[in-house]
C-alpha positions as CSV (number, residue, x, y, z in Angstrom):
1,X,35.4,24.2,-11.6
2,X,31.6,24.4,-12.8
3,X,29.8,25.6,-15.8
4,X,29.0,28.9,-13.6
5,X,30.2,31.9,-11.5
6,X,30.7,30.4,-7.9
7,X,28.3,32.9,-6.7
8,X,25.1,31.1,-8.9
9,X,26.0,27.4,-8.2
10,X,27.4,25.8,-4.8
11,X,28.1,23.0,-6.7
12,X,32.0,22.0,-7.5
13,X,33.4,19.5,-9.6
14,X,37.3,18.5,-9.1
15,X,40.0,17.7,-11.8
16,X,43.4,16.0,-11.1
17,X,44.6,17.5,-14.4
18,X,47.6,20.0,-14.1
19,X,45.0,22.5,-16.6
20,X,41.6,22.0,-16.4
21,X,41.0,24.6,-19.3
22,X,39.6,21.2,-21.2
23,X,38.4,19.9,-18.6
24,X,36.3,23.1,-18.0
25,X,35.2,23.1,-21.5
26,X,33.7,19.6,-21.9
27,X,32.1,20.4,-18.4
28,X,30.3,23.6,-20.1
29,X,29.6,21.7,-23.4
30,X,27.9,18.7,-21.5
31,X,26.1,20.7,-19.8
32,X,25.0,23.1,-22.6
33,X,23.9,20.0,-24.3
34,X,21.7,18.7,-21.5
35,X,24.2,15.5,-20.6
36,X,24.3,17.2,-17.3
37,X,21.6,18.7,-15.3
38,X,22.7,20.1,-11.9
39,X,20.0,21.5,-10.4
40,X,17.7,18.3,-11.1
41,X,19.3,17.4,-7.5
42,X,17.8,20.5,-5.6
43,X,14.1,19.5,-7.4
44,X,14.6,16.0,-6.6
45,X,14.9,16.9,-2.5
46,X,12.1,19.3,-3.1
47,X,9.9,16.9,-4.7
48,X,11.1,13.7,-2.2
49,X,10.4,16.1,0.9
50,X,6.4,16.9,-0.8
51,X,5.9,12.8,-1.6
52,X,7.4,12.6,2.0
53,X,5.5,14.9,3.7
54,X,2.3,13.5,1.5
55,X,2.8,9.9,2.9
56,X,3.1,10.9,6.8
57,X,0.1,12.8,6.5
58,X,-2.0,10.1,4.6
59,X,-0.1,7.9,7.4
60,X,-1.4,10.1,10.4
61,X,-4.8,10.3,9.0
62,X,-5.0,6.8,8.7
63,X,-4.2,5.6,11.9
64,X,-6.4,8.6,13.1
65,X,-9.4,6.9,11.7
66,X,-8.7,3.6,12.5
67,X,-8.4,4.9,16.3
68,X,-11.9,6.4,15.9
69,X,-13.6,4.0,14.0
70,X,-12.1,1.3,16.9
71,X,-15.4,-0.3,18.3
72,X,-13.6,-2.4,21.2
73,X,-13.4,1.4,23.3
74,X,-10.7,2.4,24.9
75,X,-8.7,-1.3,24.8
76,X,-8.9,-1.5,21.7
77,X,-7.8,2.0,21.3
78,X,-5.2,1.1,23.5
79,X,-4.0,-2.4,21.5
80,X,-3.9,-0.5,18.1
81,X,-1.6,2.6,19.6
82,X,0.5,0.2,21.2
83,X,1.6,-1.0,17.8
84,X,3.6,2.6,17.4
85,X,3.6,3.7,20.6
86,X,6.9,2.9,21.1
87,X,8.6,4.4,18.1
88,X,6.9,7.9,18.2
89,X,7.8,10.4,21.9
90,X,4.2,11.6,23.5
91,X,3.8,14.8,21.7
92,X,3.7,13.4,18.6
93,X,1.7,10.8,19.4
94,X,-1.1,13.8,21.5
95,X,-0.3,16.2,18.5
96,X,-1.4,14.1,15.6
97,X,-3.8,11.7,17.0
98,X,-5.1,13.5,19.7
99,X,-4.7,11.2,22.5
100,X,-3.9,11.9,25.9
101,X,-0.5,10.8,27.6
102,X,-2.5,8.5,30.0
103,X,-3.7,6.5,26.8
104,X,-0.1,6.7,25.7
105,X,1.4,5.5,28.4
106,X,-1.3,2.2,28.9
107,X,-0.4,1.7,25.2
108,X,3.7,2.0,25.7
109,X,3.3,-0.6,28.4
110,X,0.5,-3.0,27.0
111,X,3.7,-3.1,24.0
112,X,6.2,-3.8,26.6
113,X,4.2,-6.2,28.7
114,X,2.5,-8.2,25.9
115,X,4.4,-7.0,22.3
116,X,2.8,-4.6,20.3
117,X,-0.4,-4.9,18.9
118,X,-0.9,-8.5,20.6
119,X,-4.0,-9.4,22.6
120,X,-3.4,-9.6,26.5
121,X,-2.9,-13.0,27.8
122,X,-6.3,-14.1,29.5
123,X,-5.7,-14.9,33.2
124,X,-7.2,-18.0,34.5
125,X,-10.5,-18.0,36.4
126,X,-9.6,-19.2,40.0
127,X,-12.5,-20.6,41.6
128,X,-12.6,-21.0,45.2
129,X,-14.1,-23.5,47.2
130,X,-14.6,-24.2,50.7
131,X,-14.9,-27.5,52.3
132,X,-17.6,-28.6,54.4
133,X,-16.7,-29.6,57.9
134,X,-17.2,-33.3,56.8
135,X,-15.3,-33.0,54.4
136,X,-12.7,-31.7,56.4
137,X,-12.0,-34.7,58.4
């Protein structure tokens, strides 16, 4: 039962009682009255979608300057991708940053290797040297 013809709302509302004639009527009465407001819901979606929508493009152009405005090159490009590299597929990652996949890729595995957004370990310098032959024997 609703306040409307079926072919103006999609929305249904149930009633258990054997004649929903009363039912029906507070339904149209509450609703006439403003208690009710069925298509708030449709407006709501349409407005969540928009601040939605807003907030992944202020997102994507965020993270779009910070790429650019990196001064540590391509590492550091590499470092701050890695923090999302693993929760967004290539294209998305080429479409709204402009990256390549190769970039991708180093930054996928720089998160796998070291965690995301982590420095790289520093490997030890190994310095060689040779003995003398007296110090050979």
């Amino acid at each position: 039962m609703t306040p409307f013809s079926k072919e103006s709302s999609s929305l249904e509302f149930w009633s258990k009682a054997s004649d929903p004639t009363a039912d029906k009527k507070l339904l149209e009465n509450l609703y006439n009255n403003n208690v009710i407001q069925l298509n708030k819901t449709s407006t709501t979606a349409q407005n969540l979608k928009q601040v939605q929508t807003s907030q992944d493009s202020t997102f994507w152009n965020s993270y779009r300057d910070t790429l650019t405005s990196n001064k540590r090159g391509s590492d550091g490009k590499i470092l701050i991708l890695s923090i999302i590299a693993l929760n967004f597929t290539y294209n998305v990652l080429k479409n709204e940053l402009g990256v390549e996949n190769d970039t991708v890729n180093k930054a996928r595995r720089h998160a796998q290797l070291y965690g995301p957004g982590a420095p790289p370990l520093e490997k030890p310098k190994r310095i060689v040297q040779r003995f003398s032959d007296d110090q050979n024997e």
